[in-house]
Structures are given as structure tokens and as C-alpha cells.
LUMKE-94144 format. One record per residue: x, y, z of N, C-alpha, C in turn. Coordinates in steps of 0.1 Angstrom, whole numbers, plus 5000, padded with zeros to 4 digits. Layout:
# LUMKE-94144
XYZXYZXYZ
...
# end
This chain:
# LUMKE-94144
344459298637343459268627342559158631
341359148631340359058636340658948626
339858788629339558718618339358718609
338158838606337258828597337858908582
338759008593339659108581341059028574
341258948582342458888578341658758564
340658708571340058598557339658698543
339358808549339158898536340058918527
341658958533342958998525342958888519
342858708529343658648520342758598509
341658588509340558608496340958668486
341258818491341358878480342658838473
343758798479344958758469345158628466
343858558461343658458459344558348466
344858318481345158208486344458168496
342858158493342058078497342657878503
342957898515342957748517341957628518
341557548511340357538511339857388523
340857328527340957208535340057238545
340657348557340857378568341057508571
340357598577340557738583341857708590
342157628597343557638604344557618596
344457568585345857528577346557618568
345757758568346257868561347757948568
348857928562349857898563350458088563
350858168569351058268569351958318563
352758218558354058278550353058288530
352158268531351058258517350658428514
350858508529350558628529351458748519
352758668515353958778509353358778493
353658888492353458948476354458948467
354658908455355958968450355559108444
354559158449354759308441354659388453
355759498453356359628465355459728461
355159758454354159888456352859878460
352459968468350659958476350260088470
348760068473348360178469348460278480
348760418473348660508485347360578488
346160538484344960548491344260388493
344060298498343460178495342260208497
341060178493339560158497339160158507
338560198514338060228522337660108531
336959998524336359858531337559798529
338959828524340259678525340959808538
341359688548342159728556342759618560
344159638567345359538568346559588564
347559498562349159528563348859568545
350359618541350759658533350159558525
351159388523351059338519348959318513
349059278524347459268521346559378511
346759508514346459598506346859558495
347759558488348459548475347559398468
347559328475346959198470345059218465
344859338474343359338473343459458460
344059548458344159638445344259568433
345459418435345659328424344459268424
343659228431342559138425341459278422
341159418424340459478413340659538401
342059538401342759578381342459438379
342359318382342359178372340559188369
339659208380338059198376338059318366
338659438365338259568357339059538345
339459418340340459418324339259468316
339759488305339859528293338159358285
337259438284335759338281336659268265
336359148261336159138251334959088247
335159128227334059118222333958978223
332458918226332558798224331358758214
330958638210330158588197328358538203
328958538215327858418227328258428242
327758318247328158298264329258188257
330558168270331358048268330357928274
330857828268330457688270330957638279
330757598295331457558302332257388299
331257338292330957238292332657208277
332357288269333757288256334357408260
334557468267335857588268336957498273
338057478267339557448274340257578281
340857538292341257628302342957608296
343257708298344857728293345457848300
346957868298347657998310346858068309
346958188316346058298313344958348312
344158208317342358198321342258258337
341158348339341458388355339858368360
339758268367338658198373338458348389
336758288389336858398403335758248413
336058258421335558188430334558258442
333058288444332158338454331658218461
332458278473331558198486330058288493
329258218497328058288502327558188510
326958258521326158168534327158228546
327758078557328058168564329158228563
329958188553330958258545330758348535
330858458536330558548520332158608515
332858608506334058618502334358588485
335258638479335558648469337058628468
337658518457338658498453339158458440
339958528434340658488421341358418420
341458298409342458158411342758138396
343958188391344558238376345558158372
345558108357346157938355347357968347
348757928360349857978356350457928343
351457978342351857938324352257818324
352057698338352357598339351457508336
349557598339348857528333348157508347
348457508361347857508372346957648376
346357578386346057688396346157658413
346857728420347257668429346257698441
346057578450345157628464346157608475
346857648480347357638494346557558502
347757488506346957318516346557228510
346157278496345557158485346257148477
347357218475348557198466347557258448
348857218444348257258427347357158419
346257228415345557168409345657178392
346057088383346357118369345057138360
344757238358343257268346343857298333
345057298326345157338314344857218307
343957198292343357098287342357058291
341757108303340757038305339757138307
338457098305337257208303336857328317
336457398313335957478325334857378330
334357298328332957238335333857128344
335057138338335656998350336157078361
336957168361337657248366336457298381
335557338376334457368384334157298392
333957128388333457038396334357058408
335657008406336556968413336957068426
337057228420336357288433335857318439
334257318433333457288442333057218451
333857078449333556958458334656988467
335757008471336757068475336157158484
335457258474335057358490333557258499
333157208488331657138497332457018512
333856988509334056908519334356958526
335257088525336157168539335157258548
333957308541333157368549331357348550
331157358558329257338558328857508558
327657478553326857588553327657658547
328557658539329057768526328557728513
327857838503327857788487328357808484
329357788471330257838462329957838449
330457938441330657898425331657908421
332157908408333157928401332958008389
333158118384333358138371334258218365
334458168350335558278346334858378341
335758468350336158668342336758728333
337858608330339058658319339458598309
339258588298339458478292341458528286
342058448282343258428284344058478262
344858508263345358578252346458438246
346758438235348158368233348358398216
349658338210349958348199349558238191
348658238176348758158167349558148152
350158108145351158098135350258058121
350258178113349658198096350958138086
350858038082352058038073351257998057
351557968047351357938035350858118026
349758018018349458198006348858308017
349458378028348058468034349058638031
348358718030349058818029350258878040
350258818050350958848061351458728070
352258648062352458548073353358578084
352858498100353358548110352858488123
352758518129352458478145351558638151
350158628149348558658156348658618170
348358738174347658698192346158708189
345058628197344158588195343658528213
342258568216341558478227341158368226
340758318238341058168236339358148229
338558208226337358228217337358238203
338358268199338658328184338658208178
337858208166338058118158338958108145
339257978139340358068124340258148116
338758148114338658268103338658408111
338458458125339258578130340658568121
341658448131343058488126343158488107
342658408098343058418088342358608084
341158598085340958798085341958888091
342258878097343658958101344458978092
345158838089346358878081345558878067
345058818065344458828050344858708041
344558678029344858578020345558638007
346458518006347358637993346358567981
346858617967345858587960346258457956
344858357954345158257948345158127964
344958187971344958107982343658047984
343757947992342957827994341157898003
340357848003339457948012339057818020
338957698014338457588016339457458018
340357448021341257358026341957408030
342057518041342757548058343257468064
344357498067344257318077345157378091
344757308101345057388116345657248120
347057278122348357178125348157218144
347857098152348257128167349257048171
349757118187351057088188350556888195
349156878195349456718193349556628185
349856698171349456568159348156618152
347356648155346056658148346056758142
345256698131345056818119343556868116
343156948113342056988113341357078097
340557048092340157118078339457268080
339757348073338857448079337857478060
336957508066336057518051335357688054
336157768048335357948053334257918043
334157898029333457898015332257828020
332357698024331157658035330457698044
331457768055330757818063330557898062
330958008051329958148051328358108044
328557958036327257928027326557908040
326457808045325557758057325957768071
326957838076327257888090327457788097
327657658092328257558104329057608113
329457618126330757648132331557538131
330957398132332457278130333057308115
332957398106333657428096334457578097
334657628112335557698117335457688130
336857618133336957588147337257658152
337557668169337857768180339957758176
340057838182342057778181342657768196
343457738196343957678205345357718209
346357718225347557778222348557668216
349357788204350457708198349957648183
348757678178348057628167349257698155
349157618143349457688133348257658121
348357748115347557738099347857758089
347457638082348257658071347157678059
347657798050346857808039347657748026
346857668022347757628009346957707995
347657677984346757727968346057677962
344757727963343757647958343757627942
343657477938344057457925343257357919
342057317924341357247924339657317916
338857347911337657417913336457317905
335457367910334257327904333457447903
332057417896330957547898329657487891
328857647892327157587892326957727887
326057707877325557847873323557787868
322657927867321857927868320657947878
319757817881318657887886319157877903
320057907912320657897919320958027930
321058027942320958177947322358217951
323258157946324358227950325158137935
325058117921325558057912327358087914
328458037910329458057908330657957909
332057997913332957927910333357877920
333657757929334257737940335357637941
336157627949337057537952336757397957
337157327951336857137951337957107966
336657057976337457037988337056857986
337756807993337656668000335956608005
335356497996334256457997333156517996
333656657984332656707976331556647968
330456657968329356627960328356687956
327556647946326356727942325456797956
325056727965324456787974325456897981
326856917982327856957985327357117975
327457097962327657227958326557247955
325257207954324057317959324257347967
324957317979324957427994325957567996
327057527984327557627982327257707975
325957687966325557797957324157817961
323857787978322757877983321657777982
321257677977319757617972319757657955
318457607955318157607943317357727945
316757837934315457917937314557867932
313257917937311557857936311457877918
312357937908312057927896312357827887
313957737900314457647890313357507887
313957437883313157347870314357197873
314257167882315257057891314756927886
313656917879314156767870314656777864
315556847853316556807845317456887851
318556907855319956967855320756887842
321856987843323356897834324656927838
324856827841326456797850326856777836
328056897834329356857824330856827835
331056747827333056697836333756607825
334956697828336356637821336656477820
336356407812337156257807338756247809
339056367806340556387800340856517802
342256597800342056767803341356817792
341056767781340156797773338856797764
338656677772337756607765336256597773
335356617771334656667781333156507781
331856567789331056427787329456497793
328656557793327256557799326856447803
326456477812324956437824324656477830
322856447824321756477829321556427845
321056517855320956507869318956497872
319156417882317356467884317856527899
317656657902318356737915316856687922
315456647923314556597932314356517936
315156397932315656287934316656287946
317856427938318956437950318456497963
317556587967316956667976316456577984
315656477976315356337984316156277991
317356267985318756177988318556027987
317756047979318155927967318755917957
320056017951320756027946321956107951
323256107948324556197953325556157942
326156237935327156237924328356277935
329356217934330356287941331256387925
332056497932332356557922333856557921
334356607905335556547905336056717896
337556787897337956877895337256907879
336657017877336557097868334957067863
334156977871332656997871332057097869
330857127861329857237864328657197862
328057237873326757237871325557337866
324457317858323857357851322457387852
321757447861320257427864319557537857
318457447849317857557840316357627849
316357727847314657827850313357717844
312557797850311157747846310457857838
309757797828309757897814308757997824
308758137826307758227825307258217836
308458187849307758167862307458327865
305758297876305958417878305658517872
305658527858305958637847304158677849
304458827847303158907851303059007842
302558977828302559057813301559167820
301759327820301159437820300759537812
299859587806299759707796299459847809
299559917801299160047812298260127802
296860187805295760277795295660387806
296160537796295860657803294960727796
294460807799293960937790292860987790
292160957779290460997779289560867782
290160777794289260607801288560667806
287460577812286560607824287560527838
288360397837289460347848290260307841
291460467838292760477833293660367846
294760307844295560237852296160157843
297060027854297559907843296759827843
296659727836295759577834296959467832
296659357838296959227832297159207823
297659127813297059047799297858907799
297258827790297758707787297958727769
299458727769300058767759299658637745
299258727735299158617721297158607725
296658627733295158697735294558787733
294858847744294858997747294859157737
293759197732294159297723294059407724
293759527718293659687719292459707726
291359617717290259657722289659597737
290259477743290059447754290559527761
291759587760292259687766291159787772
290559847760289659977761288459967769
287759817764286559767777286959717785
288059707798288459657806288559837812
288559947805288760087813287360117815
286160037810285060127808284460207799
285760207793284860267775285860437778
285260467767285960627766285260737770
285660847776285060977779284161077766
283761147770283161237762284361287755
285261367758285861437747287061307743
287261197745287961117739288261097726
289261147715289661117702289861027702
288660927697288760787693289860767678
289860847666290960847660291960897666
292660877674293760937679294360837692
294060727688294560647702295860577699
296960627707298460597706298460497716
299460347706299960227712301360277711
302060287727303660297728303960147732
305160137722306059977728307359997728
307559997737309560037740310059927736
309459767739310159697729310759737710
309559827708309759847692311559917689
312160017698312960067702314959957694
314859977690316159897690317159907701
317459817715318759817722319659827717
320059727708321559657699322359797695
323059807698324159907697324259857676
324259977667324160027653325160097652
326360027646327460097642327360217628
326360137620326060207610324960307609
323960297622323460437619324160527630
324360477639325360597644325960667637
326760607625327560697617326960747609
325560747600324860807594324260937601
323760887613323260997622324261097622
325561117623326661187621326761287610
326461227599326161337586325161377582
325461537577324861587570324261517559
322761567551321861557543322761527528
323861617524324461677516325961547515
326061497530327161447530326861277524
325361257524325061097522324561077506
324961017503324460947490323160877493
322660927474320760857479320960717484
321860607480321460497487321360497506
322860617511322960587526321760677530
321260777520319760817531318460777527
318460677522317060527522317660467537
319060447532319160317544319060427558
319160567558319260607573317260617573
316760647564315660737568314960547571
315060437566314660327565314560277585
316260297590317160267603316160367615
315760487607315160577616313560557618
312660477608311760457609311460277618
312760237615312960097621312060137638
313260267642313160317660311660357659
310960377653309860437661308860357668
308860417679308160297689306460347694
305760427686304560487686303860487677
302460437680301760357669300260447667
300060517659298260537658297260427656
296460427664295160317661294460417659
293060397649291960437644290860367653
289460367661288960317669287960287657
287660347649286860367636287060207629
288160227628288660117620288659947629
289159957641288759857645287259777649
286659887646285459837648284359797635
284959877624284159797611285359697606
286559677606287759597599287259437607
288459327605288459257614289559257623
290159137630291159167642292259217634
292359187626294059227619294459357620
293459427626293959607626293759627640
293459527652293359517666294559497671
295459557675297159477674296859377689
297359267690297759247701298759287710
298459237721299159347731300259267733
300959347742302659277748303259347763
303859267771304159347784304759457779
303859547790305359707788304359797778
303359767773302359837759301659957767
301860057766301160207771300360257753
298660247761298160287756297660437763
297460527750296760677752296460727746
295160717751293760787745294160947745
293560997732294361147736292861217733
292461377740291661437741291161477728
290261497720289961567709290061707709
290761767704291161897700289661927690
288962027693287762047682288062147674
289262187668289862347665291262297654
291062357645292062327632292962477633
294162457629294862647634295362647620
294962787614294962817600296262907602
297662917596298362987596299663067586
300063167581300663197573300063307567
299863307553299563397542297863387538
297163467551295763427552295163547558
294163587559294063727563293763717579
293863607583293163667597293763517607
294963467602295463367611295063347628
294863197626294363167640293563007641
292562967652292262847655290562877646
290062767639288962757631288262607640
287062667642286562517652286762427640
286562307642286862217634285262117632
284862127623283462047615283861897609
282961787611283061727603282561737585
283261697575283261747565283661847559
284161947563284662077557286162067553
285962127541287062117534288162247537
289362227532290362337533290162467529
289362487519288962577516288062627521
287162597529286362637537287062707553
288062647554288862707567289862787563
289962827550290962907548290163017544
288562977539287663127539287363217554
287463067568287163137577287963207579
289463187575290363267580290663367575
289863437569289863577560290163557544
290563417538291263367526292663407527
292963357511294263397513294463517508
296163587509296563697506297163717491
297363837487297763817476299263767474
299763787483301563697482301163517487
300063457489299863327494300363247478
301063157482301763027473300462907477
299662967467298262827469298562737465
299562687457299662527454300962477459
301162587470302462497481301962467496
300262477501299862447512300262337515
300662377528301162217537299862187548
300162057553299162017562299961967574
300361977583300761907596299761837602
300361667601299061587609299061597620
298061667632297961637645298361467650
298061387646298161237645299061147643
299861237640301061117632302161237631
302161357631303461447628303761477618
303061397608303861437593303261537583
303961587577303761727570303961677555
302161677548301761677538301561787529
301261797514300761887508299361917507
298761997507297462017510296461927495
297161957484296761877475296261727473
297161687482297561547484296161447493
295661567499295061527509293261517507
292761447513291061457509290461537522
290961527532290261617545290961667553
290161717565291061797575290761727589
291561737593291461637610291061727621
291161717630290561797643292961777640
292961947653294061977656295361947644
295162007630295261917622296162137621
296862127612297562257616298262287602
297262397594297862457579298762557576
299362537568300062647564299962717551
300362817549299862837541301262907534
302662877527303363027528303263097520
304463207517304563257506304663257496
304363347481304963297470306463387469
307163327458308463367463308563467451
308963607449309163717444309663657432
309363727416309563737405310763787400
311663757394312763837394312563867371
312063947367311963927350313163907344
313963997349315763957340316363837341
315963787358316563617352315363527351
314363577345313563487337313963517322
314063617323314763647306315863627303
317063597312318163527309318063417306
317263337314317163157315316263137304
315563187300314863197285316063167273
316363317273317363327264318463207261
318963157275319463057277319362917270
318062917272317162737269317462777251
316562917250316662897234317662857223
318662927232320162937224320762727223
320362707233320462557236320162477224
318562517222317762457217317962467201
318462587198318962607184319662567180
320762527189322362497187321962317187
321162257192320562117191320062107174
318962157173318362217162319562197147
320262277153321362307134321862217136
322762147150323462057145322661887137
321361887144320361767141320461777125
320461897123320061937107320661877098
322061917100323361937089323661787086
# end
């Protein structure tokens, strides 16, 4: 085997000597693994041994990727067993070597003896052999980096759903391991605490760091960590103008600035000169105060907080708030409009569309308000709605027909009337108010007991009887003094007596008269008389 093939093998089985080309020690060549491959690569050639060593350094570069968050930090990664560094020489050395840190905590160089990297950072680790190779050779560059990052077990003990011992990389931070096993209920989210095997303790704050994503409020772990979740029993909270309002756990040198960050900021609607801190004197006895949170934003003020605080931040009246009416129908520019509510009326409405169209029913212009609508859940007309006509006493069908007129949320305006009255028949408007102009119908529909049922154009001034002539008159079974009227305008069904005119789309009826029966007219005659006499004699006597 030439020089060149023999510096290759021992590259590849990571016993790079780094002093001295001559001081590479040939008994460094033995493997403790007996099996070779039975095809080796094409560019590794050499003894068995050597083969096997060059296979072993390409299953360690081809492991298994983990997911990582970032690049490592050379500068804060701690090197521990199981870290597998690769070393590239280039210039007039070009070569590759792997140098993997035994569970002792070293990594060993032949000739240079063992060098100890566990605890100490990858950026130290690096120094030390690069200067190492910069002494033993000229005109070689080298780098170092790691390929592998290293596996080990960490220990969950207190409230977690699964306490136990987690394998975890040396990247994973606590809240990986506490997501694993999970939290039992009632456990801590915000006083974690990571016990290491030197003494030190560590706070872990998730409730924090999911508010503001610090990472020093979830550390990296380390081999041999344990964590401990204890029961959180402590709480404070904040409700209101706030973007994440709610209940959290009271950690260690909590304060007002503290739990606005837990509840997100304040939002652009709150009203942060006055807040109100309420807190416990006693377990029951409680105390207000007023906060100026602009003050605290400044940080010219900090309340530190003490278990069972809440805080209180009120809105700003009508931020924002964008009152709308919507006008469809017979406009000249149907759409929504603006208003400024307690101003704003019907008729601004109407000249803000341009006025009305030709066929626009100016008597017929509907104001809808969903507010009119009752939300509130009605135990009592629910149950009225349930019965029959027959089933209610006259008082409960006043109070239903009263309950039912309460709901109606559709209003007729007269344009007539607004314009000779004064504003008191102009309604003012309110967000959410759908006005609609509705089309004029020019056509009255005559129907029933009439000779020639159908639509009669509709005149101003003409009387019922005049549309009941166009409609051939009535018949001889027509009930003339039971004519009804259906208002196009309102829905409601009048007697035709009752009424002084006829409306456009205004819709008559006319029915029948109902059949003569003479025997039980002559019974119920007979009847009254016999009554009346028997009143009669006894008055007498």
C-alpha cells in the first residue's frame, strides 16, 4: 500500500496523529469490529482492518438528520458523549476524519493523547485543534465541525402525565421534554424547575415564553437533568381590553409589567389611564386600586403582584365604532351610508341616495331594525305561542297579541308626511337600519263575488265602489257589508267600511253571503218569543 493510501485508511478511522507524520503508531490500525464489508467502495483500498474502519466512518456521516430549530452555536453548544466532530484537512493535505467524544467525555488523538471536550463548548474544542494541526503541519487548512449531535436521558418527576426518564438531543429544550410526557392536571406551567447534576437550579417559565418567546425562559437540557413540575397553587389574572385576557399562575417577581406580557399588551381600544387592580387584604377581604398603566409603559411605575390579583382594563367608549344604514330600492345611489347616530335621520338618508326614481312609492317606504327584534329568550311567550286561540284566556291573548307586536321590527314611513309634519315623524336612524323604497304598484286587484275579478289600474281618488264597478259589480250572492281590504303597506286586513280610500296594490275582497236557512230562523224566533213571554208573566204576577 503506498503512503498516500495508508494516510487515507487511517483518516478514515479517525486516528489521525496530529504531532508528526512519523509518530503514527501502527498498532492504532486494529479495529474492534470483525466484520468488513464484502464489497468496499471502490476509492477505499487496504487491509481488512482498514476497510471496516472506512465503512464505519460512512454509516456515522449518513445517521439519521435531526430536526433542528436553527444552526448550533458554536460559541454555547456544550460537547458531551456522543457528540461526533469531523475534522477536513485541505491544501497539501486533503483528508477527512471523525473524532467522537467517548462516554468519558474525551476525544482521543494518537501522539497527542486524550484531549477532554465534555463541558466545554464546541468553539473551544475547535480552537484547540486547530492549533494542534496549525503546529504539526504547514501548508495544511483544517476545520472542525460537528455532524452528530449526541442523544442522552433526561428525568420528568412531579404533576406530568408520565413521569420517567425521556431521551432527548443535546438541542432539545424543556419544553420538548415536558410535551412528551405531558402535564397532569393542575400542574405548574410556570415554575419548572431543572435540578443539574452540579447543584444548580434553573426556573423554567412555558406561560411566558409562549407570551413573548424568550428562549432564556426555556433552556437547552443537558446530560443527567431532572425536572421537576410542581402544582401550581398560586394565580393571578387580567381581563378586558387586553389581547390575550385570562388566568395565570403567580411566578417569582411577578409584576404589573409582568402580567400585561402575559396577557399579550394592551389593544389600541384600551383606555390605560385608569385600570383597577383588586387584591386580597385577607382570604377575604378584598381592597381596589386604581393603576395609571401609561405611566407603567413608561416605567415610571411597577406594582409588584401578590396571589389572587386581577387586573381590570376598561375599553374606550365607541372606538372605532362605524354606525351604517343600508338604502335599497327605488334610489337613484342605492348602497350603505355612514351616520352619526342621535343626528342622522330618514330623510338624510334619502338625499344622500339622490332622491327617488320615477316609479318609487313614496308612501311605502320600509324602515327595518333588527335591533327592534327581541334577543332575550321569553319564557312566557314561548309558551303562549304554543296554544291555541281557544286554549288562551282574553287576558293571555292581549298579552300574546301585545308580546307579538312587541317583535315587529318593520316600520312604514309616509314621505308625504315627512315632508309637511315636523321631525317627530322623521325617525332617527341607528346602526344596522335597512331602508326600502318599494316600487309603486299602479293596479288595485278586485277579488271574490264580483263579475269579472282581476287587477283595476289604480287612480288617485277613486272610491271602492268605483273599482268594484270596473270589476263588473257585485254578484248577487256578494256579502256587501262584509268587504275586506288587505293593506298593500302594512298587511293588515280591514273592513271596507272602515276605510276612506284605496291604496295602489291595496287588494279587495269581496265574499259571500252565507245561505238562508227559514226553519232555523223560525225556530230561533220562536225561541226568543217563548223567552220573552215567560220574562213577561213572570214580571207581571
Amino acid at each position: 500500500m503506498s503512503p498516500a493510501q495508508r494516510l487515507a485508511a487511517l483518516l478514515c478511522a479517525g486516528l489521525l496523529a496530529l504531532p508528526t507524520a512519523a509518530a503514527w503508531p501502527q498498532s492504532d490500525l486494529q479495529d474492534s469490529e470483525p466484520a468488513v464489508d464484502a464489497n468496499p467502495p471502490a476509492d477505499v483500498q487496504g487491509t481488512p482492518d482498514e476497510r471496516t474502519a472506512a465503512s464505519r466512518f460512512e454509516r456515522m456521516r449518513m445517521g439519521a438528520a435531526v430536526v433542528q430549530a436553527g444552526a448550533v452555536e458554536a460559541a454555547h453548544y456544550v460537547l458531551g458523549p456522543g457528540d461526533v466532530l469531523e475534522l477536513d484537512l485541505w491544501g497539501r493535505l486533503s483528508q477527512t476524519a471523525l473524532l467522537t467524544v467517548s462516554p468519558e467525555g474525551t476525544i482521543f488523538l494518537p501522539a497527542g493523547g486524550p484531549l477532554s471536550v465534555s463541558g466545554r463548548t464546541l468553539a473551544w474544542a475547535r480552537q484547540r485543534v486547530l492549533d494542534l494541526v496549525a503546529r504539526s503541519f504547514r501548508g495544511v487548512h483544517a476545520e472542525v465541525r460537528l455532524i452528530q449531535l449526541r442523544t442522552f436521558k433526561v428525568y420528568l418527576t412531579g404533576f406530568v402525565a408520565r413521569p420517567g426518564a425521556v431521551v432527548v438531543t443535546s438541542i432539545a429544550r424543556a419544553s420538548e421534554a415536558v410535551a412528551g410526557v405531558g402535564l397532569a392536571e393542575g400542574g405548574s406551567r410556570r415554575n419548572i424547575e431543572i435540578r443539574r447534576r452540579d447543584g444548580t437550579k434553573l426556573r423554567v417559565d412555558l406561560q411566558l415564553f409562549e407570551a413573548v418567546g424568550r428562549q432564556d425562559l426555556d433552556p437547552t437540557l443537558v446530560d443527567g437533568d431532572v425536572i421537576y413540575v410542581p402544582r401550581g397553587t398560586r394565580f393571578i389574572g387580567a381581563s378586558g381590553a387586553l389581547e390575550r385576557p385570562g388566568r395565570y399562575e403567580l411566578a417569582p417577581g411577578d409584576s404589573l409589567s409582568r402580567l400585561l406580557e402575559l396577557g399579550g399588551g394592551l389593544l389600541p381600544s384600551a383606555a390605560p389611564d385608569r385600570a383597577l387592580m383588586v387584591r386580597f387584604t385577607s382570604p377575604s377581604v378584598r381592597e381596589s386600586v386604581t393603576v395609571d398603566l401609561v405611566a407603567l409603559t413608561a416605567g415610571k411605575l411597577d406594582l409588584p403582584l401578590r396571589d389572587g390579583d386581577q387586573l381590570f382594563v376598561q375599553f374606550l367608549s365607541d372606538y372605532h365604532v362605524l354606525p351604517v344604514v343600508a338604502v335599497y330600492g327605488e334610489v337613484d345611489r342605492p348602497g350603505a351610508y355612514p351616520i352619526v347616530k342621535g343626528r342622522d335621520r330618514l330623510s338624510d338618508a334619502i338625499g344622500w341616495t339622490g332622491g327617488f326614481l320615477p316609479l318609487a312609492n313614496r308612501s311605502a317606504i320600509h324602515l327595518v331594525r333588527e335591533s327592534a327584534v327581541g334577543s332575550d329568550k321569553d319564557p312566557e311567550f314561548d309558551r303562549l305561542v304554543r296554544l291555541s286561540r281557544s286554549e288562551m284566556t282574553a287576558s293571555e291573548y292581549v298579552k300574546f297579541q301585545t308580546k307579538l307586536a312587541e317583535r315587529k321590527n318593520s316600520f312604514r314611513v309616509d314621505w308625504t308626511r315627512i315632508q309637511k309634519s315636523s321631525l317627530d315623524v322623521d325617525p332617527l336612524l341607528q346602526d344596522g337600519d335597512i331602508i326600502r323604497v318599494e316600487q309603486l304598484v299602479p293596479t288595485v286587484r278586485v277579488e271574490g263575488e264580483v263579475r269579472r275579478p282581476g287587477l283595476v289600474d289604480y287612480a288617485p281618488g277613486r272610491t271602492l265602489k268605483e273599482y268594484v264597478e270596473l270589476s263588473g259589480g257585485y254578484t248577487d250572492r256578494a256579502a256587501r257589508s262584509d268587504v275586506r281590504i288587505s293593506r298593500f303597506l302594512t298587511g293588515q286586513v280591514l273592513p271596507a267600511r272602515s276605510l276612506g280610500s284605496v291604496q295602489p296594490g291595496d287588494f279587495v275582497w269581496v265574499p259571500e253571503r252565507k245561505d238562508v236557512d227559514a226553519w232555523s230562523v223560525f225556530r230561533d224566533a220562536v225561541a226568543v218569543v217563548s223567552q220573552v213571554a215567560v220574562v213577561v208573566f213572570t214580571l207581571s204576577r
